[in-house]
N, C-alpha and C positions, 0 to 999 in steps of 0.2 A: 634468452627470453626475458622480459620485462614485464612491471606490472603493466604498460598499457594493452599486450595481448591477451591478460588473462580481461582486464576491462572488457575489450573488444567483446570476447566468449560471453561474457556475465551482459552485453547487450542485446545478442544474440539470441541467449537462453531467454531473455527477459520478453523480447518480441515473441517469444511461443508459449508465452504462459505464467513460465518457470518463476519460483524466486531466488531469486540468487543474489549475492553478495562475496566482495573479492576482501581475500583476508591478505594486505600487501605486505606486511613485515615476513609473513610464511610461504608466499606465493599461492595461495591454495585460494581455490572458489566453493563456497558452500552453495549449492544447490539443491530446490527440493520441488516438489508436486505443490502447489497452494492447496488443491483440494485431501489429501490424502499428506501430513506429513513425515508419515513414517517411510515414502517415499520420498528420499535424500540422499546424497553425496555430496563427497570432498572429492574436488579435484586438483590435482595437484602439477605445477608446472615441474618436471624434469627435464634439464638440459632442453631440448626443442619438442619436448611432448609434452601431451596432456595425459594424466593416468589416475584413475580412481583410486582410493582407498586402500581396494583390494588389489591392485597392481595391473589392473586392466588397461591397457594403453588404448588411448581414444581417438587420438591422431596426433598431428602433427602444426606445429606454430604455420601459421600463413593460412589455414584450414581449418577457419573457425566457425564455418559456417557447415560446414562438414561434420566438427563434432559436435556443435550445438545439437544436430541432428542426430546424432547417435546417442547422445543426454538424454536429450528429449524422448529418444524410444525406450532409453532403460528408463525412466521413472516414468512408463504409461504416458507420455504427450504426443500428441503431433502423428496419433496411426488415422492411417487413413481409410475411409469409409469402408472400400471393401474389405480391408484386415478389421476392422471391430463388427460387420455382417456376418464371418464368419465362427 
């Protein structure tokens, strides 16, 4: 994996809200909530995964539209109307 997948991610996130930023010497992307910043992560590129902090794998290289989306749910973005009705 390279830094331009983790780009790709950090585009991805960015289109739903998110802010994020790719730290390329370490592979990792910091991401966070703009409204709320104590929601946030590090994401980290491993071998052909993505994986939080705490060692949560998020998916996989080529699927970044995939985990943007799963980003996006662990730091509160992108629920959809009937999950925040309820």
């Amino acid at each position: 994996m390279d830094n331009d997948d983790l780009r790709h991610l950090c585009a991805r996130l960015a289109a739903r809200g998110l802010t994020a930023a790719v730290n390329e010497p370490e592979r990792q992307l910091s991401v966070s909530n703009p409204l709320n910043s104590r929601l946030s992560e590090q994401i980290s590129a491993v071998d052909a995964h993505y994986v939080t902090s705490f060692g949560y794998e998020i998916g996989e290289r080529g699927r970044e539209e995939d985990c943007a989306e799963r980003i996006a749910r662990i730091l509160a973005v992108g629920l959809t109307t009937e999950a925040s009705a309820t």
